[in-house]
C-alpha positions as CSV (number, residue, x, y, z in Angstrom):
1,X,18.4,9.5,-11.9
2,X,21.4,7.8,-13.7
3,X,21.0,7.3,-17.5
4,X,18.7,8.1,-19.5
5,X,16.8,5.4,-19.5
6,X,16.7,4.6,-15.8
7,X,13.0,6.7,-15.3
8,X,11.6,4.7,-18.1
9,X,12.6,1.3,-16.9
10,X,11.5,2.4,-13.3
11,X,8.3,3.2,-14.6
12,X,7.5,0.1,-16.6
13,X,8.8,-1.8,-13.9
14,X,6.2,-0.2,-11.4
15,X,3.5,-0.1,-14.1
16,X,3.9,-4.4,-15.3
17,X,4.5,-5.3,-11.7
18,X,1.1,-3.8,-10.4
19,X,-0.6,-5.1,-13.5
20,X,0.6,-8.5,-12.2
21,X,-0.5,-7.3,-8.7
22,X,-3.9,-6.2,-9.9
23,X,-4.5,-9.4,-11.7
24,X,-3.6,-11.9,-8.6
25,X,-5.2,-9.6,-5.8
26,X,-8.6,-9.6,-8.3
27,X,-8.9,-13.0,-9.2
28,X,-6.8,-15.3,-6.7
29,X,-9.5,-15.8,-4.3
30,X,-11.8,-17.1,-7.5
31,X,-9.4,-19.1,-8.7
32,X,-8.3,-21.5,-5.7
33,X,-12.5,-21.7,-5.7
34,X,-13.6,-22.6,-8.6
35,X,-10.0,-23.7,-10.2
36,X,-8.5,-25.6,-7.6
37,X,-11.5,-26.7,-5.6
38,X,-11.0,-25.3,-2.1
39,X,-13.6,-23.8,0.2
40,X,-14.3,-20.2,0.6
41,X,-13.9,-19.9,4.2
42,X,-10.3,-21.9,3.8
43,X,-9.3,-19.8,0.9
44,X,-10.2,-16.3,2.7
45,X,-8.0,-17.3,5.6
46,X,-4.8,-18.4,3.8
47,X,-5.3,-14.9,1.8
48,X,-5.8,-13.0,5.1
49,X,-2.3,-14.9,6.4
50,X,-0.9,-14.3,3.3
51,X,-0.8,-10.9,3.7
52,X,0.0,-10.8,7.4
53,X,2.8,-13.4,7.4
54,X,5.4,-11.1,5.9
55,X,5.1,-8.6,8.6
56,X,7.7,-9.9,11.3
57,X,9.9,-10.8,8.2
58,X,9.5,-6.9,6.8
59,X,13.0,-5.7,8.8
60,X,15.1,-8.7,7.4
61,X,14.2,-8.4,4.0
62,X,15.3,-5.0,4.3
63,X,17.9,-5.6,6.2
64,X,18.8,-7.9,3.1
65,X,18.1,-5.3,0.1
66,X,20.8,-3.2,2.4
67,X,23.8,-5.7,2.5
68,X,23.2,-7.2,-1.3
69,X,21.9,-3.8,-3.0
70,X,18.3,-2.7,-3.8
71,X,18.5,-3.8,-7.2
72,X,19.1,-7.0,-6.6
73,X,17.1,-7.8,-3.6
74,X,14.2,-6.5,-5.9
75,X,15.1,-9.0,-9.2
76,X,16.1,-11.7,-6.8
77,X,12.2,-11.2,-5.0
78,X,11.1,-10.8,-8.5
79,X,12.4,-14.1,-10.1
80,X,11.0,-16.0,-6.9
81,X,7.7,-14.8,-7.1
82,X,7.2,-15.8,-10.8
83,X,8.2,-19.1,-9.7
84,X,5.5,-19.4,-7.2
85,X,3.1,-18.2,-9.5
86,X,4.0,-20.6,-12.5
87,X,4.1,-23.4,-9.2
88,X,0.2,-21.8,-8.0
89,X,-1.3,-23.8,-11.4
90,X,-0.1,-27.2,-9.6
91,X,-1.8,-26.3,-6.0
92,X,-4.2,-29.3,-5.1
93,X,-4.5,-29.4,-1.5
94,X,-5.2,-26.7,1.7
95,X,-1.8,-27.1,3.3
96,X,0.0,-26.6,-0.5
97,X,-2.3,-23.6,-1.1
98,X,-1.0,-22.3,2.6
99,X,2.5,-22.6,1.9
100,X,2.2,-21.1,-1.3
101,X,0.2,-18.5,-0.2
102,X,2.7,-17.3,2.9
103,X,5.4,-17.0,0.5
104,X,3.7,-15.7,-2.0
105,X,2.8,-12.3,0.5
106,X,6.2,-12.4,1.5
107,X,7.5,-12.3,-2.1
108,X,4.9,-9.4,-3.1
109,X,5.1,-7.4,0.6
110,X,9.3,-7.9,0.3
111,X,9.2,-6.0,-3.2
112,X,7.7,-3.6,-2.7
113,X,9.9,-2.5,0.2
114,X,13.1,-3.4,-1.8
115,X,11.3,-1.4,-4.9
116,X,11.0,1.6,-2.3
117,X,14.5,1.6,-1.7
118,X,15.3,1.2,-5.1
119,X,13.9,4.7,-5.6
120,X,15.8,5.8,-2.7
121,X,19.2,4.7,-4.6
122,X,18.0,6.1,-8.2
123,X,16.3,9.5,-7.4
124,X,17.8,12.5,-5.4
125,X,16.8,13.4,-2.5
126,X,14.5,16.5,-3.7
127,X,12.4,14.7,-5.7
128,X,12.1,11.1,-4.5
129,X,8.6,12.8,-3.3
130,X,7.5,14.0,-6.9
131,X,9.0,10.1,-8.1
132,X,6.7,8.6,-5.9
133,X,4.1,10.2,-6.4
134,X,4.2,8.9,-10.6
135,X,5.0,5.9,-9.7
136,X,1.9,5.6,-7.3
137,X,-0.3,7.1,-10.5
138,X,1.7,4.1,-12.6
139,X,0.7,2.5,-10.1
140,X,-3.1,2.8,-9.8
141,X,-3.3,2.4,-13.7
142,X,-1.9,-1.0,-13.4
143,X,-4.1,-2.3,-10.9
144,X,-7.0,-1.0,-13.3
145,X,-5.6,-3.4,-16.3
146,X,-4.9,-6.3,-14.1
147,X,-8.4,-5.9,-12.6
148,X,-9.8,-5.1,-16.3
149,X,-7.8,-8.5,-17.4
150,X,-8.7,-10.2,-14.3
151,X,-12.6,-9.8,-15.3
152,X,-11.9,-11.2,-19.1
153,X,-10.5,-13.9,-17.3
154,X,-13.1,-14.7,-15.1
155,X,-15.9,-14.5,-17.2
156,X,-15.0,-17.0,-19.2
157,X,-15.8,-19.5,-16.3
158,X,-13.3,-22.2,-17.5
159,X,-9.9,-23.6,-16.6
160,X,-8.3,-22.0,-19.5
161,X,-9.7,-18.3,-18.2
162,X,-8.1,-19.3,-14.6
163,X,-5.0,-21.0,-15.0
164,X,-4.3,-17.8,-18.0
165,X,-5.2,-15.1,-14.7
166,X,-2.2,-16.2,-13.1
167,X,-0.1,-17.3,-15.7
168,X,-0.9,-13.4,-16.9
169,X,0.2,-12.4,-13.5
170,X,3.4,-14.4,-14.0
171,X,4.3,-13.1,-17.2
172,X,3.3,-9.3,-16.1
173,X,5.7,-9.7,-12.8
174,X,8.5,-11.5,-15.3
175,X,8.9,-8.5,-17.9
176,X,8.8,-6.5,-14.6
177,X,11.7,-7.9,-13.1
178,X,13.1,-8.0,-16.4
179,X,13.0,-4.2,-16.4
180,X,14.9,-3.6,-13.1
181,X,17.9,-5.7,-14.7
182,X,18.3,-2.6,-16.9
183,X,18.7,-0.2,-14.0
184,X,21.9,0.3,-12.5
185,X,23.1,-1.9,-10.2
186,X,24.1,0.9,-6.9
187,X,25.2,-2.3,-4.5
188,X,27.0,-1.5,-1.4
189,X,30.7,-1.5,-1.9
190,X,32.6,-4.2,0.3
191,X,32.9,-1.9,3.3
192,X,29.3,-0.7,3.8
193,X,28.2,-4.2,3.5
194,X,30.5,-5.2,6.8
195,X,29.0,-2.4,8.4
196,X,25.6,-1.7,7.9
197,X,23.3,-0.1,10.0
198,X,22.1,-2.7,12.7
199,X,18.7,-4.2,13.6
200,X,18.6,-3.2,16.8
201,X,19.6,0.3,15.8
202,X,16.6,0.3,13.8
203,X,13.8,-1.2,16.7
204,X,15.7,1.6,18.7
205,X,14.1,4.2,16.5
206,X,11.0,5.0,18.5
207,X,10.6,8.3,16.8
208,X,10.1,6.6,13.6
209,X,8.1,3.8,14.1
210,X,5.8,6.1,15.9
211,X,5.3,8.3,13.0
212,X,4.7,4.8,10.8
213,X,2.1,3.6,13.2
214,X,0.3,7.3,12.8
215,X,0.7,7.3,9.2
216,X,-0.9,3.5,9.6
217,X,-3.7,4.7,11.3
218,X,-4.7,7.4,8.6
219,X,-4.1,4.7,6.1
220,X,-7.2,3.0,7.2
221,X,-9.3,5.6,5.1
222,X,-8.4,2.9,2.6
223,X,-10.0,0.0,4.8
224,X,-13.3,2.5,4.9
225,X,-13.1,3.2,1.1
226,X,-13.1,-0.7,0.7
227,X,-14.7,-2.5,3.4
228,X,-16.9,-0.2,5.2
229,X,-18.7,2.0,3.1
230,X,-19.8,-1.1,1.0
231,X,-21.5,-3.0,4.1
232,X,-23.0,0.6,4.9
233,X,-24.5,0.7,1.1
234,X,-26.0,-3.3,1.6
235,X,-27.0,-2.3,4.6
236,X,-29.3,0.3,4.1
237,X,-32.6,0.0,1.6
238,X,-32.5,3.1,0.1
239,X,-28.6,3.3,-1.4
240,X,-27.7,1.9,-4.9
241,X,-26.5,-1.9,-4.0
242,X,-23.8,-1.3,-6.3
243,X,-22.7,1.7,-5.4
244,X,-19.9,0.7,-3.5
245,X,-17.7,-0.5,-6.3
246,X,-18.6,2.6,-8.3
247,X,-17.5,4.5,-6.0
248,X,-14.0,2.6,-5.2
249,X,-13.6,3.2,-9.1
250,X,-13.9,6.8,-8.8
251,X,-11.3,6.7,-5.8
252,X,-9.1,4.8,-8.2
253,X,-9.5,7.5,-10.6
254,X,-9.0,10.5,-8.2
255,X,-5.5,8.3,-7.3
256,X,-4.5,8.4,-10.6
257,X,-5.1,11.8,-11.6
258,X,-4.5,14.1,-8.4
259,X,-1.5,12.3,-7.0
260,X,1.1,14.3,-8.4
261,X,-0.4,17.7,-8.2
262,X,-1.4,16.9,-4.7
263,X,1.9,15.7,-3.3
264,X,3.8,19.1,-3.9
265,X,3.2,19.9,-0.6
266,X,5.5,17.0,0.7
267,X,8.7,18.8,-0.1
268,X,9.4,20.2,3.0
269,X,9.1,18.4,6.5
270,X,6.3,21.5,7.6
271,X,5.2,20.5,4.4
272,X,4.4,17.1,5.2
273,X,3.2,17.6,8.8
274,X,0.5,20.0,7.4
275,X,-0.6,17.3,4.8
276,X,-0.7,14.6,8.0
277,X,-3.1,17.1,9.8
278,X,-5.3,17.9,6.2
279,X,-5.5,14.2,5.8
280,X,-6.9,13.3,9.7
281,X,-9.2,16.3,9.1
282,X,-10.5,15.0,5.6
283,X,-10.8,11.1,6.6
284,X,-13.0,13.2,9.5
285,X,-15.0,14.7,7.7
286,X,-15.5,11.5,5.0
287,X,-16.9,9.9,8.1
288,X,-19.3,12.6,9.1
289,X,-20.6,12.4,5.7
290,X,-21.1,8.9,5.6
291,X,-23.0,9.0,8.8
292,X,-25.2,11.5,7.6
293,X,-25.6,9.2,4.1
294,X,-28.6,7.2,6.0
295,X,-30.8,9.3,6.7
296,X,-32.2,11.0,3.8
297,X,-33.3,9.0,0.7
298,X,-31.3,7.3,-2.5
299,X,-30.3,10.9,-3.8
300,X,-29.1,12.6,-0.9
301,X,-27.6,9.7,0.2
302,X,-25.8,8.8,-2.9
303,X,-24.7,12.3,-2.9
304,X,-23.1,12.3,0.5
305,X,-21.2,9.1,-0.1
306,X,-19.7,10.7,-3.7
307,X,-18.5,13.7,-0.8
308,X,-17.2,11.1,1.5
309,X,-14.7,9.5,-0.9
310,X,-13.9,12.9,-2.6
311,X,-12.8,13.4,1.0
312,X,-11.2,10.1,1.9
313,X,-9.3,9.8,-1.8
314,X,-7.5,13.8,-0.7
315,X,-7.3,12.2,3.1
316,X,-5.4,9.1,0.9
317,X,-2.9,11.4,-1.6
318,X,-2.1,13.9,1.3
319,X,-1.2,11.1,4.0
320,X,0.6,9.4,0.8
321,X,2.9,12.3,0.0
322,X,3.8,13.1,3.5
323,X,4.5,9.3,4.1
324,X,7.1,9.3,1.4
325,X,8.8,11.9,2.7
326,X,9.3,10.6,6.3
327,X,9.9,7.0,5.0
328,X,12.9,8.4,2.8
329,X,14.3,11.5,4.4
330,X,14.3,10.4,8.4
331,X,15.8,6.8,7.2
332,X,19.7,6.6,7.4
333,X,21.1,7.4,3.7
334,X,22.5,3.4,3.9
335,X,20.0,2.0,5.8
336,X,16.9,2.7,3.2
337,X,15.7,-1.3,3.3
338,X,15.7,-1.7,6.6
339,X,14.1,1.6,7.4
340,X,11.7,0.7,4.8
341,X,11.1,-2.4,6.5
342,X,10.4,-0.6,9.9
343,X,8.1,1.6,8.4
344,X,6.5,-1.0,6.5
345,X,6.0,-2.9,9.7
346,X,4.7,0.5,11.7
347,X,2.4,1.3,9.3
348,X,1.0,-2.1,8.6
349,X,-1.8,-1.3,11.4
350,X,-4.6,-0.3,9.2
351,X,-3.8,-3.9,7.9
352,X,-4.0,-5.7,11.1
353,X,-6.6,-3.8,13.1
354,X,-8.2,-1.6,10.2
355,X,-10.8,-4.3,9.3
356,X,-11.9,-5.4,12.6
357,X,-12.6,-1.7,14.1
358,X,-14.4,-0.6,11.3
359,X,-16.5,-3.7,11.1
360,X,-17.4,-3.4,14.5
361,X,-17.8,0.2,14.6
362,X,-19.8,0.4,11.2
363,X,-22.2,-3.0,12.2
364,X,-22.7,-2.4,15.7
365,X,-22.9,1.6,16.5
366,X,-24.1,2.7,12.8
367,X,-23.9,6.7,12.5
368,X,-22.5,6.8,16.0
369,X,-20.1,4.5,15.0
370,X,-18.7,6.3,11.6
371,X,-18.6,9.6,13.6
372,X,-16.0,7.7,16.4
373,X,-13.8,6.9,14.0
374,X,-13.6,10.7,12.8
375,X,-13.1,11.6,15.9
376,X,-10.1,8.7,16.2
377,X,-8.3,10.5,12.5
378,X,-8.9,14.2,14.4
379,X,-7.0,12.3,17.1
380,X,-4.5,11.3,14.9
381,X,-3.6,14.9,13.9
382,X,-2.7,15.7,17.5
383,X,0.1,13.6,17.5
384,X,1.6,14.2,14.3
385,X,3.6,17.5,14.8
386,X,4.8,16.5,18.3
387,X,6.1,13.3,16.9
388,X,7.9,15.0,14.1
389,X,9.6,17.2,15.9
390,X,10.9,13.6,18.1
391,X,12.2,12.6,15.3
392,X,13.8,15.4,13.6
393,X,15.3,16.1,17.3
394,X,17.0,12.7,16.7
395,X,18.2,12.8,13.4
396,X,21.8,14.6,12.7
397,X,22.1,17.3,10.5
398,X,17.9,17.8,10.6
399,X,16.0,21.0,11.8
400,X,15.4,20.5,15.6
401,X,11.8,21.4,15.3
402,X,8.7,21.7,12.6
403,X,6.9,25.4,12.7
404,X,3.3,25.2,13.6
């Protein structure tokens, strides 16, 4: 990184930006409830579009961070989502909340991509993996004070406790942004910005975006972690009612702590193909435990659930790891935004379809159900070598093959 300062200020700026993140994600759906007044069923779907919207926008906003620079693509995001946060106390009406919402997902989704590349421009090559995977820890711990902050917030019940959730938010994503003005500015010189790499260059990467949609579908461990194994727990008498949050907090915690350690693996592109095949077999074998939670009583049960996310939070730091490695190394050195953008837009699957399938699969099929959708991550693993060595075919300069 350049200057001493720049992996502080890179830090803080991941670490007040998720703070800000953890405190809208917790507490937005509450607040346009009880604060502004609108109905639960109205409020859940402008969330859901908010954070689908973005998606056919994710190549142009990296196509942007390209030709302006990732720095200020990133402060420029920054700025406008404060905005909309400071402009989310005046919401009073369904098609106002919409808008807001739309751009809002855009804003957030947009950053992150431009913040991705931003790491591309700041940290070497070797160890944008190892950068990463701190920042993702930073990460994690932010989210945990936003949600801490979100339920101090809420619990007060009042419009003061609301309108100060995302006013917090605000002010978190402000001294964020803030923080990225202190980096150095790497903008494209005149000539690259005449010149970049192309859109339909980047569609034309089938190699890639077929690695992104795999990486996608071994992301939805996360849609398990927070949507299916808690309608599994109501579901059946015998398990802890609560039990499902506890156990999304020790995930958290896993996150936090095993990130780094676990993402040494990534340096290499063997490396990460071997972590794509661990992480299929562990979200696997989190799914055969699950299935196998409902049949004893409370204890057993409890205890094969604690095994099932001990297996989906390493199925979540492998797949991780090996995802910032393909995002960053098989992406054209002055492409990294719109790259990101791809990926962003491949990977997005477990966000479009994860919910859905494992709904259906968990309410409708039961045990049956959880042990299909091991059997879809084993198929997942198939794929991965044979779809790294497409790509690495394609890239110049890149080993022609991965060894098995």
């Amino acid at each position: 990184m350049t200057g001493p300062g720049t992996p502080r200020r890179l830090v803080a700026a991941h670490l007040l930006g998720s703070v800000g993140f953890g405190l809208y994600a917790s507490g937005s759906a509450v607040y346009f409830t009880r604060q502004v007044g609108l109905p639960v069923t109205q409020v859940g779907a402008g969330l859901t579009l908010a954070g689908l919207v973005w998606l056919p926008l994710s190549l142009s906003i990296g196509r942007l961070c390209d030709r302006i620079g990732a720095r200020r693509a990133t402060v420029g995001l920054g700025c406008a989502q404060v905005l909309l946060l400071v402009a989310a106390t005046e919401v009073h009406s369904l098609w106002t909340f919409l808008v807001l919402a739309a751009l809002l997902g855009i804003c957030v989704q947009g950053g992150w991509i431009c913040r991705e590349a931003l790491v591309a421009d700041l940290v070497d090559s070797a160890a944008r993996v190892n950068a990463s995977a701190r920042l993702r820890s930073v990460f994690n711990i932010g989210v945990i004070a936003g949600a801490l902050g979100c339920g101090l917030a809420l619990s007060l019940d009042s419009a003061p406790g609301y309108l100060g959730l995302i006013l917090g938010s605000a002010l978190a994503e402000a001294a964020a942004t803030a923080c990225c003005l202190g980096l150095p500015d790497r903008s494209r010189g005149p000539a690259l910005r005449e010149d970049p790499v192309g859109l339909r260059q980047a569609l034309r990467d089938l190699p890639y975006l077929a690695l992104s949609l795999l990486y996608g579908v071994l992301a939805v461990g996360d849609i398990v972690l927070r949507v299916g194994i808690p309608l599994w727990v109501v579901a059946h008498a015998g398990l802890p009612k609560g039990l499902g949050a506890w156990l999304y907090g020790l995930n958290a915690v896993l996150v936090v702590g095993l990130q780094v350690r676990l993402s040494r693996g990534a340096e290499s592109f063997t490396g990460a193909r071997r972590l794509l095949v661990l992480s299929g077999a562990a979200a696997a074998g989190s799914c055969a435990a699950v299935a196998v939670s409902g049949t004893g009583g409370a204890l057993p049960g409890t205890a094969a659930l604690v095994a099932a996310v001990l297996l989906l939070s390493l199925a979540e730091l492998w797949s991780s790891a090996a995802g910032w490695k393909l995002r960053f190394d098989l992406a054209p050195a002055r492409a990294q935004g719109t790259w990101g953008g791809l990926f962003a837009l491949g990977s997005s699957v477990n966000l479009v379809l994860g919910p859905a399938a494992v709904t259906l699969l968990v309410s409708h099929y039961g045990a049956a159900g959880w042990l299909l959708l091991g059997l879809g991550f084993l198929g997942v693993t198939v794929f991965c070598a044979p779809a790294l060595a497409w790509a690495l075919r394609t890239r110049p300069g890149q080993p022609a093959a991965v060894s098995h």
